[in-house]
C-alpha positions, 0 to 999 in steps of 0.5 A: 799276805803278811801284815805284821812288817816281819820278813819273810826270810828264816835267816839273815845270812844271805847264803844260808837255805830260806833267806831269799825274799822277793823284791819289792817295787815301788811306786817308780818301779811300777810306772816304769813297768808300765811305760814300758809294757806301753811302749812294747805294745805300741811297737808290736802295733806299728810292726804288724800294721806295717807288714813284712816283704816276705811273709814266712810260715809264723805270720802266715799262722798269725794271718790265718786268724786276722790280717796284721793290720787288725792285729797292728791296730788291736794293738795301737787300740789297746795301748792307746786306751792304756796311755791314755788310762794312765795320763788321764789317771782313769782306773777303769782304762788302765784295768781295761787296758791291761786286761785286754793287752793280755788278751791280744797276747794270748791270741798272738801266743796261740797262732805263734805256737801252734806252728811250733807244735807242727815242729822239731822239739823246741825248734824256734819256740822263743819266737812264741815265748817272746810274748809271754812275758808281756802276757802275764805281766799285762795279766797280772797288772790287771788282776791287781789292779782290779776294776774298780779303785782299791780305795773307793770305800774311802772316798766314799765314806767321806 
């Protein structure tokens, strides 16, 4: 990781080869990444714990593992102490939360795409990729964001 302030890019001129340089995020832009990673799991949660009419061959796959209200309510479960992590400002629950909200959506990707693995080459595979952005960001949120504060060295030293 740089430390010294410099870019990264070789160049100024922005249509020139190595001038791209990856966006930065604020503190804002995290907190909104966040409620919104939220907010999808919490509507993911209500939709499996309010199951379909019809029940087609993907959620059957999905069935086969856990009735959709366990899945429905791993998932209110999971955002809930992922809320209420970052209301309370809990470090431990955010990390927890994330890291477990990347888990369930591991386990949805592989019922999701095992069926598509039965199928045509690419036949309805965005149905199992739809989750796979919610999967890494929660993983890499977790990651980052570690189980313990980054700072706690320096509260503890004071």
């Amino acid at each position: 990781m740089r430390s010294d302030g410099a870019p990264l890019s070789r160049t100024p001129n922005t249509f020139a080869p190595g001038s791209w340089e990856p966006g930065r995020f604020h503190l804002s832009d995290a907190l909104v990444l966040k409620v919104t990673l939220v907010f999808m799991a919490f509507w993911r949660g209500f939709d499996y714990i309010t199951p379909p009419i019809q029940v087609g061959p993907i959620t059957e796959s999905m069935m086969l593992a856990f009735p959709l209200p366990v899945w429905g309510g791993a998932f209110l479960i999971l955002a809930a102490m992922l809320a209420v992590g970052m209301i309370l400002r809990i470090h431990f629950f955010v990390w927890l939360g994330h890291g477990l909200l990347a888990a369930a959506y591991v386990a949805v990707f592989v019922s999701l795409s095992s069926v598509y693995l039965q199928r045509e080459m690419f036949e309805g595979i965005r149905s199992a990729t739809t989750v796979l952005a919610p999967l890494v960001l929660h993983g890499l949120l977790s990651f980052r964001t570690g189980w313990r504060p980054p700072n706690w060295e320096l509260v503890a030293d004071e």
